[in-house]
C-alpha positions as a Markdown table, in Angstrom:
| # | Residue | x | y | z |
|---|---|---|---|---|
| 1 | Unk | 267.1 | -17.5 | 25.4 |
| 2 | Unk | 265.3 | -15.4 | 22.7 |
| 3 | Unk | 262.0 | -14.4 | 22.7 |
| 4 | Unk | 261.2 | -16.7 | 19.5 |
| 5 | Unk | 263.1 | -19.9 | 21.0 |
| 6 | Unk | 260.8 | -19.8 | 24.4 |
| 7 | Unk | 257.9 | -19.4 | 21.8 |
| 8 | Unk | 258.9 | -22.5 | 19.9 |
| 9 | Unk | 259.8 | -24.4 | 22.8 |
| 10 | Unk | 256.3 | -23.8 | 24.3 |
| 11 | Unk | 254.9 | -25.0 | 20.8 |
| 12 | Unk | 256.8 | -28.2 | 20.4 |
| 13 | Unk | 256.1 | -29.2 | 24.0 |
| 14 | Unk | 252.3 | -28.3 | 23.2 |
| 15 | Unk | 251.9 | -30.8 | 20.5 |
| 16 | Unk | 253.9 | -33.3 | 22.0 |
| 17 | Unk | 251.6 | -33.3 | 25.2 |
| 18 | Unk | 248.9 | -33.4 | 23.2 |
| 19 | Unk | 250.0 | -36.8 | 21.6 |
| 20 | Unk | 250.0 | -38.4 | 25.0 |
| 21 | Unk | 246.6 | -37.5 | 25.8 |
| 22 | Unk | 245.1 | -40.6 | 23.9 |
| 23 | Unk | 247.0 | -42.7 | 26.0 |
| 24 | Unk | 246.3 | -41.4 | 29.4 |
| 25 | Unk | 242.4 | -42.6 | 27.8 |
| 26 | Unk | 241.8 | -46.2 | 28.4 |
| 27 | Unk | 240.8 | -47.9 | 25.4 |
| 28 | Unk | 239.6 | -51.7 | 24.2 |
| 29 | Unk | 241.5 | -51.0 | 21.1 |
| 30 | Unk | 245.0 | -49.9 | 19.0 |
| 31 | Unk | 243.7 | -47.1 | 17.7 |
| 32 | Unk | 240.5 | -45.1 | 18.0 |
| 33 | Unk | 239.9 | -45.8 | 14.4 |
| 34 | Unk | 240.0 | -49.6 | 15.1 |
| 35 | Unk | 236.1 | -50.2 | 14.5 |
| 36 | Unk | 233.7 | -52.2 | 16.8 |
| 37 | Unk | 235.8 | -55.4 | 16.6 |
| 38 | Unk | 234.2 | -57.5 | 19.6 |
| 39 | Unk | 230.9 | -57.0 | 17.6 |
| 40 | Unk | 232.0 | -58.3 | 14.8 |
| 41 | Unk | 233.8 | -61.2 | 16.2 |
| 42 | Unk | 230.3 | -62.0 | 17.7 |
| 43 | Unk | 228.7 | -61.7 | 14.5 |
| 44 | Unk | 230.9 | -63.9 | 12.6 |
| 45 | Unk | 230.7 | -66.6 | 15.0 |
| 46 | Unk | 227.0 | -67.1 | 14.9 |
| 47 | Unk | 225.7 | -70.4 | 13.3 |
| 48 | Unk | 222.6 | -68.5 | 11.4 |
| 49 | Unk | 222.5 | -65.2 | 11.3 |
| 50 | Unk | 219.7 | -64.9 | 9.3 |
| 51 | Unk | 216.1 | -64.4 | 9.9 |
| 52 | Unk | 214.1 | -67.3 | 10.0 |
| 53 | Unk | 211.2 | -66.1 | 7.9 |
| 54 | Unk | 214.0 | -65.6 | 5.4 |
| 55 | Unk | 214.1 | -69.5 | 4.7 |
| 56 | Unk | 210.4 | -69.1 | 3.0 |
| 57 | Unk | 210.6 | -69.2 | -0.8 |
| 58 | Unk | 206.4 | -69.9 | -1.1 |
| 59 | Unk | 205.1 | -66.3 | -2.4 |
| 60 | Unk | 201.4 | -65.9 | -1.4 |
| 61 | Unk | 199.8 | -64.1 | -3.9 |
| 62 | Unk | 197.4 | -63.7 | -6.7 |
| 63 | Unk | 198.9 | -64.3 | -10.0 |
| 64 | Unk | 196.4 | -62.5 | -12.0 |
| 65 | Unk | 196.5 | -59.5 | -9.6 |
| 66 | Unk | 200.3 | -59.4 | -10.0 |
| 67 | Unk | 200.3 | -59.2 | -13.8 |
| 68 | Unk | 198.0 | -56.4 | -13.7 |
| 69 | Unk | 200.0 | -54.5 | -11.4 |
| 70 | Unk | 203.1 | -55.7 | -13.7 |
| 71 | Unk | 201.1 | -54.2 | -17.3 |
| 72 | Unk | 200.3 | -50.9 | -15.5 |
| 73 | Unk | 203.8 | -50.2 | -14.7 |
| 74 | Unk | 204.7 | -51.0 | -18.2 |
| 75 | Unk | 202.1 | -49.2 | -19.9 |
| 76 | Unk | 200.4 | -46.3 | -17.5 |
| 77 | Unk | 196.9 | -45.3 | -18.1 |
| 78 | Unk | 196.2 | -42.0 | -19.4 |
| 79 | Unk | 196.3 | -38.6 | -17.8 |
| 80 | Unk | 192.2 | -37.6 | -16.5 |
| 81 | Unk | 191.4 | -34.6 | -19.3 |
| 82 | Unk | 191.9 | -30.9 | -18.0 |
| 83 | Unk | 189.2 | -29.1 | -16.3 |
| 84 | Unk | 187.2 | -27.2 | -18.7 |
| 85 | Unk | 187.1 | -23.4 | -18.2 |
| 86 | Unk | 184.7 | -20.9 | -18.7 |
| 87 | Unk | 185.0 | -17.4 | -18.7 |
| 88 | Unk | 182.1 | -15.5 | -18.0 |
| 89 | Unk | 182.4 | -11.4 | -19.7 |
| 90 | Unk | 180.1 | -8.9 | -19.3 |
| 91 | Unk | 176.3 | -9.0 | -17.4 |
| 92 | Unk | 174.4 | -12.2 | -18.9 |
| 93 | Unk | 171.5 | -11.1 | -16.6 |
């Protein structure tokens, strides 16, 4: 047997025992790629998943308050004006 036979023997019997590893690992599922499938089963089975807060469609609030919170988004209020600066040159003693 030649030196690059044994080499690709060794090879080929490395990547096959590599293949085997995954099911020497005990696993819930196929594949590890399968996904979290008992959670979801759990999930789909519930009667209401939602929150119960969720079922409240009465919006507590103050109307006038909300449309001028709605006209400042639409129309912003100015910038303030820029600092002035002055620049003092020369001894004003």
């Amino acid at each position: 047997m030649s030196r690059n036979s044994a080499l690709i023997v060794i090879l080929c019997a490395g990547a096959l025992s590599g293949c085997a590893a995954d099911y020497l690992n005990h696993y819930d599922t196929v594949t590890l790629a399968a996904g979290d499938t008992q959670k979801f089963n759990s999930l789909a089975q519930t009667v209401d998943p939602f929150n119960p807060a969720s079922k409240n469609t009465r919006i507590e609030d103050n109307g006038v308050r909300a449309a001028g919170v709605a006209q400042r988004y639409k129309i912003p209020p100015p910038p303030p004006p820029a600092p002035t600066i002055t620049v003092n040159v020369g001894n004003t003693n």
